[in-house]
C-alpha positions as CSV (number, residue, x, y, z in Angstrom):
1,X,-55.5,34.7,-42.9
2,X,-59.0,35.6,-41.0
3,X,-59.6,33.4,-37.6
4,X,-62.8,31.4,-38.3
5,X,-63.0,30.6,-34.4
6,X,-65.2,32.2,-32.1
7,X,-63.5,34.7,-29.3
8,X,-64.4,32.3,-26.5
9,X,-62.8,28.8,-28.7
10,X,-59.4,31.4,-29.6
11,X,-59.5,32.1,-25.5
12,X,-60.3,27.8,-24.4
13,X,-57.7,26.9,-27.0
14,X,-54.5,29.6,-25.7
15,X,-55.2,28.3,-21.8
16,X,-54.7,24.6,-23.1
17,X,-52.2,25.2,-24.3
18,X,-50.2,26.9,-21.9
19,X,-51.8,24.5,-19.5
20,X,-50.0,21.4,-22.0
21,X,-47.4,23.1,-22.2
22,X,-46.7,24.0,-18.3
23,X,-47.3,20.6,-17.5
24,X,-45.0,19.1,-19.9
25,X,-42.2,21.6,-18.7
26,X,-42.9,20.3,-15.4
27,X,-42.9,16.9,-16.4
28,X,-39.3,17.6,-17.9
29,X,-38.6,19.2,-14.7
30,X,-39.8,16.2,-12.3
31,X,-37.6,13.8,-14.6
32,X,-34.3,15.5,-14.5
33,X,-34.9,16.0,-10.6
34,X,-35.3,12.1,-10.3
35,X,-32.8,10.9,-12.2
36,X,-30.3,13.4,-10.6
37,X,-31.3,11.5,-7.3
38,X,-31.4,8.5,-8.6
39,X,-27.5,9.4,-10.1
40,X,-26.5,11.0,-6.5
41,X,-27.5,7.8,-4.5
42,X,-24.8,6.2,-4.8
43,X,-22.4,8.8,-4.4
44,X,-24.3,9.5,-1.3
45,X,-24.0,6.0,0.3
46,X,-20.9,5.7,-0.6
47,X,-19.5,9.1,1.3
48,X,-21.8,8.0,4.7
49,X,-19.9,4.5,4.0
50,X,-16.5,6.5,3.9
51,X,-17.6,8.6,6.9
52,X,-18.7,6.1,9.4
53,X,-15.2,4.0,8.4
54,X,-13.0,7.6,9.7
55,X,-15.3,7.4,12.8
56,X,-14.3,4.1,13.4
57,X,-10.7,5.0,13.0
58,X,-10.9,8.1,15.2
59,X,-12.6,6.5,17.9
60,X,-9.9,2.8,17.8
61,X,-7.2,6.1,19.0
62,X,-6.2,6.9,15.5
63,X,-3.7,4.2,14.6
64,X,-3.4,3.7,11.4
65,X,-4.3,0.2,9.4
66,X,-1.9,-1.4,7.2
67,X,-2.8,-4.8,4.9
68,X,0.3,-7.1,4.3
69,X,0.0,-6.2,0.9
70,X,0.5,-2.3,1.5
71,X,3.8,-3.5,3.6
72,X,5.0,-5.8,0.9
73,X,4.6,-3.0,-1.6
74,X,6.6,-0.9,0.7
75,X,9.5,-2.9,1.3
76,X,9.6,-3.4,-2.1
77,X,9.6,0.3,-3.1
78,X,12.4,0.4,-0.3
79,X,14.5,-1.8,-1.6
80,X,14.8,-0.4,-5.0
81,X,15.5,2.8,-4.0
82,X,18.5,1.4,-1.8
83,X,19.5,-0.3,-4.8
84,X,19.3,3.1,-6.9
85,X,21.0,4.8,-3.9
86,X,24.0,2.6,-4.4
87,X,25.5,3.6,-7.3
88,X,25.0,7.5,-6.2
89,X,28.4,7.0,-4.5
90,X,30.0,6.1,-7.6
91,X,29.2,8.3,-9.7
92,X,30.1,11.3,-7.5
93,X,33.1,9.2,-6.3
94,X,34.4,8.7,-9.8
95,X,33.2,11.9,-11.5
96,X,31.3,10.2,-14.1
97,X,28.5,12.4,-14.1
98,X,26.9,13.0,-17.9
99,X,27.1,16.5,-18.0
100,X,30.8,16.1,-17.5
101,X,31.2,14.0,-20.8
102,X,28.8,16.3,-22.5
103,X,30.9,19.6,-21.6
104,X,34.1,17.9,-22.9
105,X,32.4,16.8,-26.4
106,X,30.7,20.1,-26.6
107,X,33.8,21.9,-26.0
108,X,35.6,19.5,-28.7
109,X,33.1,19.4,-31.7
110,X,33.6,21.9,-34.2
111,X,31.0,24.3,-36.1
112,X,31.0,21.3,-38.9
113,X,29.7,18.5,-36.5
114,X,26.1,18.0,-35.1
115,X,25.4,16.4,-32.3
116,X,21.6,14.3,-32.8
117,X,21.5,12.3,-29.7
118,X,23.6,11.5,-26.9
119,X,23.0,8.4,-24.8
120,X,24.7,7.7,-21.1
121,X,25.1,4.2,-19.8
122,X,26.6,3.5,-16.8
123,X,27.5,-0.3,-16.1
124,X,29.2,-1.4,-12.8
125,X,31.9,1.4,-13.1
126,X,32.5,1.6,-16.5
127,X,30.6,4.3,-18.5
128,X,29.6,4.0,-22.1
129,X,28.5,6.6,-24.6
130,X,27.2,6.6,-27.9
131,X,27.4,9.6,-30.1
132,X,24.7,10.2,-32.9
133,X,25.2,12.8,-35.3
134,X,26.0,14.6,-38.5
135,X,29.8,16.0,-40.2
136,X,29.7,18.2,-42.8
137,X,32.6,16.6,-44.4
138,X,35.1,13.6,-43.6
139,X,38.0,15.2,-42.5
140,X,35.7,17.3,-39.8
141,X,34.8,14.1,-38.5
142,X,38.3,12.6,-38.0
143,X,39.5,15.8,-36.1
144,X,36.7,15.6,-34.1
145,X,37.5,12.0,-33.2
146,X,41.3,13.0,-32.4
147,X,39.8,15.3,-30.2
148,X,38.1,13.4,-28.3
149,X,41.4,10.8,-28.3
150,X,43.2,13.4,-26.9
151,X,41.2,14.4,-23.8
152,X,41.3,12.5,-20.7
153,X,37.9,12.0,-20.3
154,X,37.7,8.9,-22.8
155,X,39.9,6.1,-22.9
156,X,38.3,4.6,-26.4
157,X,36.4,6.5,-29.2
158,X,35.2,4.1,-32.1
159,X,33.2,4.6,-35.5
160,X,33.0,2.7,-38.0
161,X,35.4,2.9,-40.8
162,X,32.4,2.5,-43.5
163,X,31.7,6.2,-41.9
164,X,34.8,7.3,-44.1
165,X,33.2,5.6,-47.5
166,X,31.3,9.0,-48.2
167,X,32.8,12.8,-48.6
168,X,30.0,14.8,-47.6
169,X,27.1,14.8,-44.9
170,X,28.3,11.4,-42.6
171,X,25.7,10.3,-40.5
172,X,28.1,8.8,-37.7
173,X,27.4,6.7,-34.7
174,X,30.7,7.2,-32.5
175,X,31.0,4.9,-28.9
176,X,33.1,6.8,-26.0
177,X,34.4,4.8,-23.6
């Protein structure tokens, strides 16, 4: 394509335009400065805000300032962990820790029983447990409950007898007491 435009016009027309485009850069440039200030303000004000408050605090000798509501959310937070603290005694008097009860049903179960889920409750001093899991047959499953009769870790195991309705692959829900 020949240039129809006359050396001086090609020469004009090239300076405007980097002279547009230079100013539009800067522009872009002068508008993402002052919204960046106008974005920091705040944090700005804010952090002189924060600052003069620690002054303040250094120069009243430190102490510390508590609102009643900060001490009523302490005592509260205090007095549940007494309350959790309590029963620490028991448990460690008693020996009714769940790994315990977990080592002695591991150790009784059988390669034909599955354990799915194991649940620990602990109410006053009596512990509960409830057994979730799979037998690969119904006789597996009623060893597994003698077993468990015969240790001393559990004075009741119960299932319910429907469990013994099907032959093969029992879903069972067993309670230890």
């Amino acid at each position: 394509m020949y240039n129809v435009l006359p050396e001086e016009n090609q020469k004009s027309l090239r300076k405007e335009y980097l002279l547009r485009l230079v100013a539009v850069f800067s522009w872009f440039v002068g508008a993402i400065a002052f919204c960046g200030t106008a974005l920091l303000i705040p944090s700005y004000v804010i952090t002189l805000q924060k600052k003069s408050e620690l002054k303040t605090e250094l120069s009243s000798g430190g102490e510390e300032v508590v609102v009643d509501k900060d001490k009523e959310d302490f005592t509260n937070t205090a007095k549940d962990l007494q309350e959790k603290l309590k029963t620490l005694p028991v448990l460690a008097s008693e020996a009714q820790l769940p790994h315990i009860f977990l080592n002695g049903i591991l150790n009784e179960k059988g390669p034909a029983i599955t354990i799915n889920r194991f649940n620990y409750e602990l109410v006053g001093t009596t512990t509960n447990l409830i057994l979730e899991g799979v037998a690969k047959n119904r006789d597996d499953l009623l060893v597994f409950k003698s077993r468990l009769e015969k240790t001393k870790l559990f004075k009741k195991v119960d299932f319910p007898i429907d469990l013994l309705v099907k032959t093969r692959n029992i879903s069972f829900t067993m309670t230890l007491k």
